[in-house]
Each structure stands twice: as structure tokens, then as C-alpha cells.
C-alpha positions in Angstrom: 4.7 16.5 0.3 7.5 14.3 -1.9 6.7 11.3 -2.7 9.7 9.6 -0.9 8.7 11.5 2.1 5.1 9.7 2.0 6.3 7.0 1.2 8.5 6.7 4.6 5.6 7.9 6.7 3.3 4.9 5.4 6.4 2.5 5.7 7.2 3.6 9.4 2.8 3.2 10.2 2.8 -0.2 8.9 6.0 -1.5 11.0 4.9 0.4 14.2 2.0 -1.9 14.2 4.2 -5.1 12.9 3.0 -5.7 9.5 4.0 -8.1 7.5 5.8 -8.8 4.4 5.7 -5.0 3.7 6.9 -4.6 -0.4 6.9 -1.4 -2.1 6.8 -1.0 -5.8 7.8 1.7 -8.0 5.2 1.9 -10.4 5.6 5.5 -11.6 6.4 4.8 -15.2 3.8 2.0 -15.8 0.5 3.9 -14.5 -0.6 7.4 -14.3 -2.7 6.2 -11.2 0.0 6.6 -8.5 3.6 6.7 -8.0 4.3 4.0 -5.5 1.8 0.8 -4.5 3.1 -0.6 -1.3 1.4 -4.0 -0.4 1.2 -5.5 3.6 -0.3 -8.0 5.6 -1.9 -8.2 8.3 -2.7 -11.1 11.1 -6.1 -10.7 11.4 -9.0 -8.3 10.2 -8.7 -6.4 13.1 -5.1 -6.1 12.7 -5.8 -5.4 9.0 -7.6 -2.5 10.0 -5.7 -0.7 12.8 -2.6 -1.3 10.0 -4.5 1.0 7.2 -5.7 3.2 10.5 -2.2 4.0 11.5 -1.2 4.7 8.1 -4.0 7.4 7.9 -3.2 8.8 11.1 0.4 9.0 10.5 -0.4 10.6 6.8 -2.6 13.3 8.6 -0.3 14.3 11.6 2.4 15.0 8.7 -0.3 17.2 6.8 -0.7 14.8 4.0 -3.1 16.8 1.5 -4.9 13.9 0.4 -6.5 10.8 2.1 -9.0 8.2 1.5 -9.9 4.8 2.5 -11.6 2.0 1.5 -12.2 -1.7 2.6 -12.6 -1.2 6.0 -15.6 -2.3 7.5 -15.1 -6.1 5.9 -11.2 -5.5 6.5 -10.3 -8.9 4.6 -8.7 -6.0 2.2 -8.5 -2.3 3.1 -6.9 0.4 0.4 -5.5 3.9 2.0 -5.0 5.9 -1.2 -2.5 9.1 -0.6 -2.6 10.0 -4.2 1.1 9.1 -4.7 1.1 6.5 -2.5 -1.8 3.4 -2.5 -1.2 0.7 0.3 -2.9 -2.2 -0.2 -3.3 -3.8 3.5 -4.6 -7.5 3.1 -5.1 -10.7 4.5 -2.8 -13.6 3.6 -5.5 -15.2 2.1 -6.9 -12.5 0.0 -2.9 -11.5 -0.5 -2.3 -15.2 -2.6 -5.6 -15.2 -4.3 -4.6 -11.6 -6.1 -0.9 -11.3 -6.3 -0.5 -7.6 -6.9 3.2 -8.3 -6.9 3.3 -11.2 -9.1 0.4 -8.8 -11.6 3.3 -5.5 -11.4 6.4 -8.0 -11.7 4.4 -8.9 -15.4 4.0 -5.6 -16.1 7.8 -4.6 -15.2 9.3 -7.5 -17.1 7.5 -7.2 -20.3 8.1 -3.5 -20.5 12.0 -4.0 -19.5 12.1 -6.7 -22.9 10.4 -4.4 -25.1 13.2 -1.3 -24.3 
């Protein structure tokens, strides 16, 4: 499945189920991990949960060849990696304490300066 196609499906999961402040970040030329990292929150653990739940079911009903999750019984911070895709789904709190997008937007501006 492209990449751009996953990436929709996870998108369209975590807005069904109203998540919040969903960002996506490109960061195919700055890992080898994944292509994509798309970050969201969610209201509550439970929401938390059923937001990384939908993503999985959405990722399966569209075939997606690879799946796993992690995070989910303490929900504070639960990972659905789709190989090309990894969605972080958090809590605010645990969203401020580790700033994924502030740790990528380092990464992106200091390898822009050294071009």
C-alpha cells in the first residue's frame, strides 16, 4: 500500500473519533525508521485508546500488511506502527513533556542549514 494512501487512512481514523491537534511529519529523509510520524491527542486515556484502535481497524479493513501496537493498556501514550506510518496517540500531558514535534522541527532545521 503507498504511503500517501496509509497515510489518509490513519488521518481519516483519528478525525472520525475527534482527535486532536493531529500533525503529520515527513520524516522520510532524516530516519530509515518510517516514512511519516503523525502525532495526536486524545481527551482522556480511554479516548487515547479507541483513537490508536480506530486507526488499527481502519489500517486492517484497507489490508494494511503490517500492524502493531504498543502503549495500550496504560494509554497515557499508545504507538500504532504501520511500518511507513508511526502514530503517536498521547495525552496532552505526556504530549508537552516530550515534544516529538519540537525534537523533528530540530532535526529538520539543522539539516536544512547544513544543505
Amino acid at each position: 500500500m503507498k504511503t500517501d494512501t496509509l497515510q489518509k487512512i490513519a488521518l481519516d481514523a483519528l478525525e472520525d473519533l475527534k482527535g486532536i491537534n493531529i500533525t503529520a511529519i515527513n520524516v522520510r529523509e532524516l530516519t530509515s525508521v518510517t516514512d511519516v510520524m503523525i502525532i495526536c491527542t486524545g481527551r482522556s486515556t480511554r479516548h487515547v485508546k479507541s483513537l490508536a484502535e480506530n486507526v488499527v481497524k481502519e489500517a486492517k479493513k484497507h489490508h494494511a500488511s503490517y500492524i502493531r501496537m504498543e502503549g495500550q493498556r496504560e494509554g497515557e501514550w499508545v504507538i500504532v506502527d504501520l511500518n511507513d506510518i508511526v502514530v503517536h496517540v498521547m495525552l496532552a500531558e505526556t504530549r508537552e513533556l516530550y515534544k516529538l514535534e519540537d525534537l523533528w522541527e530540530i532535526h529538520v532545521n539543522t539539516r536544512a542549514r547544513h544543505r
